[in-house]
C-alpha positions, 0 to 999 in steps of 0.5 A, spaced: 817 360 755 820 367 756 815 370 753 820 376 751 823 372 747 817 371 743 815 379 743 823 381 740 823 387 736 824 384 729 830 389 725 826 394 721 823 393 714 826 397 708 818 399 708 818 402 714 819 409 717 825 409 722 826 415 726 834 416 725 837 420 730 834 422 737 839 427 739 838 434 738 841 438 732 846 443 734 844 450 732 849 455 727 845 462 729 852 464 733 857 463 728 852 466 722 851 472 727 858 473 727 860 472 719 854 478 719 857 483 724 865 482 721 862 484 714 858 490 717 864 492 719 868 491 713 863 495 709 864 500 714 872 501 713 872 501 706 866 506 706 870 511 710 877 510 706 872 512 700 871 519 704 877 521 706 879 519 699 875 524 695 876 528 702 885 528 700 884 528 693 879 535 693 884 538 698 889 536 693 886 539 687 885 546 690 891 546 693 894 545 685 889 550 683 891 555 687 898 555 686 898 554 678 893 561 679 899 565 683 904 563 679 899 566 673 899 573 677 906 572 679 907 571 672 902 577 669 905 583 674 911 582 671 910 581 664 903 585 662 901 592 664 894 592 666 889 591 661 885 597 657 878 597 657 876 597 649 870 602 647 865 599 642 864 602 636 858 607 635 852 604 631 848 606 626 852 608 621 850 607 615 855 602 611 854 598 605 860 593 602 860 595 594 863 589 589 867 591 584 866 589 577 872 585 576 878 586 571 878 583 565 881 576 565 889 576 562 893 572 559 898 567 565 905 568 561 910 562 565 916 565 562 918 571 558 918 569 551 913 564 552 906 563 551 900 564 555 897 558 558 890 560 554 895 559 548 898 553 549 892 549 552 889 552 544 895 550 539 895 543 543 889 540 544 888 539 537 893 534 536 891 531 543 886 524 542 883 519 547 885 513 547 880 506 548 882 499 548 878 493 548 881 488 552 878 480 553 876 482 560 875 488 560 878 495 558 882 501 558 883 508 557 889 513 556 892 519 552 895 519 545 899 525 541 898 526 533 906 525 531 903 527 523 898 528 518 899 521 516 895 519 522 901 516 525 900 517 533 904 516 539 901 513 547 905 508 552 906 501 551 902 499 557 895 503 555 895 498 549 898 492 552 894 485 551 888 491 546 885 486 541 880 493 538 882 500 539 879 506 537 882 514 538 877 519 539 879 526 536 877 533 538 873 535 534 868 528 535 870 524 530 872 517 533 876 512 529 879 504 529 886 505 529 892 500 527 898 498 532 904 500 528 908 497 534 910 497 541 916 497 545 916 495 552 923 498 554 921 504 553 914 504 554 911 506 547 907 505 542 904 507 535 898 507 533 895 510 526 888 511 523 885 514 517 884 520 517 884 527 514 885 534 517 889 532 523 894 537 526 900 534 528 904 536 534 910 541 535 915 537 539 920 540 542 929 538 544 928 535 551 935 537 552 934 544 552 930 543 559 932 546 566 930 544 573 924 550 574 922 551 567 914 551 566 911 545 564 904 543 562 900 537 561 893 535 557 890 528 558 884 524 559 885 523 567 880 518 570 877 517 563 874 519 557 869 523 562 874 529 563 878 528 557 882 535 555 884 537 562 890 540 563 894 542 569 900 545 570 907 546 574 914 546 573 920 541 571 922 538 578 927 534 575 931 532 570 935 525 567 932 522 573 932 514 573 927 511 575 927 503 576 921 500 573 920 492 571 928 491 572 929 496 567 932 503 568 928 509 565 931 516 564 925 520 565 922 527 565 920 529 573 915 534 575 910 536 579 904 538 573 898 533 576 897 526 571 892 521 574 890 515 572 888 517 564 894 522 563 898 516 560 901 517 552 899 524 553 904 531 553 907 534 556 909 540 554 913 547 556 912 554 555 913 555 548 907 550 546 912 544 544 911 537 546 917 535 551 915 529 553 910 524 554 906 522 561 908 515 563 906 515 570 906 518 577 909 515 583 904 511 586 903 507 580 910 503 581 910 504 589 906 502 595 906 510 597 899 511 597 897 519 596 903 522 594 902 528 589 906 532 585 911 527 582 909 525 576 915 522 569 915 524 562 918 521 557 923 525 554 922 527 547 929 526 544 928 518 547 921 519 544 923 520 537 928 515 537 924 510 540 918 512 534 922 513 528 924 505 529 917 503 531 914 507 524 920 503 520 922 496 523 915 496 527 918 494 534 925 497 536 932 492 533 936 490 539 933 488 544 935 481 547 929 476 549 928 469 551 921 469 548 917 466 554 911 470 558 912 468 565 910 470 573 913 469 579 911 463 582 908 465 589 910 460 596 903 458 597 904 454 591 911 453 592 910 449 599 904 446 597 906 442 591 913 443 592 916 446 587 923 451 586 923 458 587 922 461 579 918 464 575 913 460 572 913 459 564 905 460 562 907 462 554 913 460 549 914 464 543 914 459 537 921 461 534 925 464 540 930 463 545 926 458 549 923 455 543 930 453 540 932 450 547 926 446 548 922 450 554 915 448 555 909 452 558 909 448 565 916 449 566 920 454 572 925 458 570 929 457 576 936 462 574 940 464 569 947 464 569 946 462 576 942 467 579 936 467 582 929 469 579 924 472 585 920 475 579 919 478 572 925 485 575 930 479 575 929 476 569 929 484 565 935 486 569 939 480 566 937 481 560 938 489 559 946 487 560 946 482 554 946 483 547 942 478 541 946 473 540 949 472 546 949 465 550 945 464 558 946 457 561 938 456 564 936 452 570 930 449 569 925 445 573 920 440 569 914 436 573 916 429 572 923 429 570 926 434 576 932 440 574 936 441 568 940 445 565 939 448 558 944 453 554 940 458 550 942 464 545 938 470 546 933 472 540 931 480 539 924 481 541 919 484 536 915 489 541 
């Protein structure tokens, strides 16, 4: 037998180690040599475009420098002298700054005739009172004037809106519950009266009389009881300036006297000491202008006066057409999500009123009246304050679970 066949090479096992290839490895040295002399190079290049860079840029600089700086002398030959050398003051004077006693204060007189404003400031302050309000989440505060010895007090609407107790607080210490005669949100005025003896009333004036430039001043509780009988000054700004507030139109007082927060229901008052209006607000209340100052509304006294004599004999003002309902604008989130109508959401329904009559319920939207739109509780008040009691609106409403109708209703009077 071959014996060659017999001493083959059997193939290799997984378990033993094979060699692999027998030819040498090429080698890379050359190409990697080659990579570090072209980045040495390129780092070279940007390296020098550095220099000469900051080279021009200085060159430029000083060129720039000096032509500005002969453009200066130029422009100082022609139009300046020379300039001349300042001696110092001799030293060791003996200099002494004396204070002088100061005169004795006098009296600020606004206007011929009238009266100072130490002396306005003296024959008002008795008959300004602060007023607190106690409201089911919380508090609030503003001015009040003394309409007469009966205890009969003048102050906004809004400071009393929603008050379940409210207290007044004299000058002279006392503080006492008061009664709500009446209110008129039209207007914003309210009546209170408490029970009390000694009280002075206040001198009111003819707001017709006024002029743009005659000296005004206000006293009030800016802020709160803390600073209460503040008093500010300034002028007439403007007068039978209509300003639109909750979709009524208001004839107001302007001026430029400061009212803060806290002044509301407090006088304004001119130069002889007579009341001519009572502080409703500043412009930032009704605004989105943040900081302004120096515009600030009365109310003039002549609407005072016709407002509370009505309140003092009816206990609301006759005349005023309402619906009866309390609603708010109903917002987009709620529209979109629970797909609802554009409207007024009706949270309340007077018992005995308009929306009463006609069937209303709270839940309901108030969608438009006579085919106008509502957006908000303005339109609801801008379309009653064209109508009279009495008269008949067509309502579009919207009821969950029945969809949209229409419903006819005559206008009752409100009550306050």
């Amino acid at each position: 037998m071959d014996d060659r066949k017999h001493n083959s090479i059997e193939p290799w096992g997984d378990w033993e180690y094979g060699t692999g290839r027998t030819k040498p490895p090429k080698s890379h040295s050359g190409m990697i040599a080659v990579l570090l002399i072209l980045v040495i190079l390129l780092c070279s290049v940007v390296s020098v475009l550095g220099v000469l860079n900051i080279r021009l840029f200085q060159k430029l600089s000083q060129r720039e420098e000096a032509e500005s700086a002969i453009a200066f002398a130029e422009e100082t030959l022609e139009t300046t002298a020379a300039p001349t050398e300042i001696a110092p003051e001799p030293v060791g004077d003996d200099v002494t700054m004396d204070l002088h006693t100061a005169p004795q204060a006098f009296d600020n007189i606004p206007q011929t005739g009238g009266l100072s404003l130490q002396e306005i400031y003296e024959k008002n302050i008795p008959s300004v009172v602060s007023v607190s309000c106690t409201l089911s989440a919380g508090s609030a505060s503003g001015t009040g004037v003394i309409l007469s010895s009966q205890g009969y007090i003048v102050t906004n609407a809004h400071v009393i809106d929603g008050a379940k107790y409210i207290r007044v607080l004299l000058t002279d210490g006392r503080e006492l519950d008061a009664s709500l005669v009446g209110t008129d949100a039209v207007s914003d005025l309210a009546v209170l009266r408490i029970q009390a003896d000694g009280l002075t009333s206040a001198q009111f004036g003819d707001s017709d009389t006024l002029r743009v430039g005659d000296s005004v001043a206000a006293i009030g509780d800016p802020l709160g009881v803390d600073l209460r009988g503040t008093m500010t000054d300034g002028i007439v700004s403007a007068i039978n300036r209509d300003v639109s507030i909750n979709g009524r139109t208001m004839n107001l007082i302007q001026t430029n006297a400061a009212l803060n927060s806290g002044n509301s229901g407090g006088p304004l008052i001119n130069c002889f000491g007579q009341v001519v209006g009572i502080n409703t607000m500043k412009i930032s209340a009704f605004t989105d202008q943040a900081g302004v100052e120096g515009l600030g509304f009365a109310i003039p006294s002549t609407t005072v006066k016709e407002v509370v004599e009505q309140i003092i004999d009816y206990g609301y003002v006759p005349g005023r057409p309402t619906l009866g309902i309390s609603a708010e604008a109903l917002s987009r989130f709620y529209q979109h999500f629970y797909r609802l109508p554009a409207g007024l959401y009706i949270s309340q329904v007077e018992a005995g009123g308009a929306a009463w009559n006609a069937g209303l319920q709270a839940g309901d939207i108030l969608v438009s009246i006579d085919d106008v739109s509502l957006s908000g509780m303005d339109d609801l008040n801008r379309i009653l304050c064209t109508h009279a009691v009495g008269d008949e609106v067509t309502l579009h409403i919207y009821r969950a679970g029945r969809g949209e109708g229409s419903v006819t209703v005559a206008l009752t009077e409100a009550r306050g």
